[in-house]
N, C-alpha and C positions, 0 to 999 in steps of 0.2 A: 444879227451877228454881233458880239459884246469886242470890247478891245481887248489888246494883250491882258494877258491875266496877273494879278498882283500874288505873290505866294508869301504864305506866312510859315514859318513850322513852330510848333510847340512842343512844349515839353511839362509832363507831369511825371513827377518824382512817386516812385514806388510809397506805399505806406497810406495812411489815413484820408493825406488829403487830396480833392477831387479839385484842386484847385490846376489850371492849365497854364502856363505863361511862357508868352510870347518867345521866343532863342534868338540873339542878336551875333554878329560877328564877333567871334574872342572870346574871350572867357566868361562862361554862363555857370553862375552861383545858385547852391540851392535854396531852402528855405531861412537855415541857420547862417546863409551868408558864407558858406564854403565853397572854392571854386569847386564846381563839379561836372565840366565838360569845355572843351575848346571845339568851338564852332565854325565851320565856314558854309557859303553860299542859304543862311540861311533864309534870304526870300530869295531864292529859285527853285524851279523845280526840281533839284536835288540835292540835299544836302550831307554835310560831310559833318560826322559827329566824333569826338575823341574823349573818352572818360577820362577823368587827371582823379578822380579818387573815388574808381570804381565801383561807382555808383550806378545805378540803371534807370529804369522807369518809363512812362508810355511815350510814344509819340507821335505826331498829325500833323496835318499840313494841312491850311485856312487857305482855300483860293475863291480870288474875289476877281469880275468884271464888270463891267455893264449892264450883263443880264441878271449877276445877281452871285451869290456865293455860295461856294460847298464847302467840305469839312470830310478829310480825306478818313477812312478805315482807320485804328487806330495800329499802332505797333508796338510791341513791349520787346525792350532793351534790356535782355541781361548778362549783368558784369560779373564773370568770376574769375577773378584774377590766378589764380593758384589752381581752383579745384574746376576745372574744363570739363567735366560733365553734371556739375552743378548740383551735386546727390550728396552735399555736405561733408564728404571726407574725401580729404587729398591724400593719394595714395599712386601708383605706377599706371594705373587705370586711367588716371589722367592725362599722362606724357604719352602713352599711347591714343589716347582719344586725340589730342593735338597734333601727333605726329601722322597719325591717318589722315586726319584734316588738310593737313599743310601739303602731304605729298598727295593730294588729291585732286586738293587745287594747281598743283604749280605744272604748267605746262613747259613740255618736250620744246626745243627747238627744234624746227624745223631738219634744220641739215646733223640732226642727232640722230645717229645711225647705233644702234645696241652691237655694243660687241662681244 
C-alpha cells in the first residue's frame, strides 16, 4: 500500500506545442507570458480552473506515491466567450444555447411550489 498521493495538474495550451507545464496557485501565464488562467487547489485532487483571456487547451493530472505514478486521461478546455456553441458565428443561437444550459442546471428549491 503507497502513501497519500502527491497530485499535480497540467496544462497544455491549444496550438502546436506539445509541451505540458506544471499549474500553480494564481495566475498561470501562457507561453508568450500572458496571464491566461487563475488557479486554485492545483495539487489536489480537484482543481478549480478560471480563464482571464479566454484561452483553452488540454488538461491532466500527474499523481505520484510510493508505489509509483499515473498520468490522469487528458481533458480539453474550450473557451468561447461570446459564441456558446463554438460553430464560429455569434448570432441568437447562442443566448439560447446558454440560456437552456443555465436553466437546466439551476435547481428548484425545495419548498418551491409552481403556481
Amino acid at each position: 500500500m503507497g502513501t497519500t498521493p502527491a497530485y499535480q495538474w497540467q496544462w497544455q495550451p491549444a496550438g502546436p506545442s506539445t509541451a505540458w507545464a506544471a499549474l500553480s496557485d494564481g495566475i498561470n501565464t501562457n507561453t508568450e507570458g500572458t496571464p491566461a488562467f487563475e488557479v486554485s487547489s492545483a495539487t489536489s485532487p480537484t482543481v478549480g480552473v478560471r480563464s482571464i483571456s479566454g484561452v483553452g487547451g488540454n488538461f491532466r493530472c500527474f499523481v505520484t506515491d510510493t508505489c509509483g505514478s499515473v498520468t490522469s486521461d487528458e481533458a480539453t478546455l474550450s473557451v468561447c466567450l461570446i459564441d456558446f456553441n463554438c460553430d464560429g458565428f455569434p448570432n441568437q443561437e447562442d443566448l439560447y444555447g446558454f440560456l437552456t444550459e443555465y436553466f437546466t442546471q439551476v435547481e428548484q428549491p425545495s419548498n418551491c411550489v409552481p403556481g
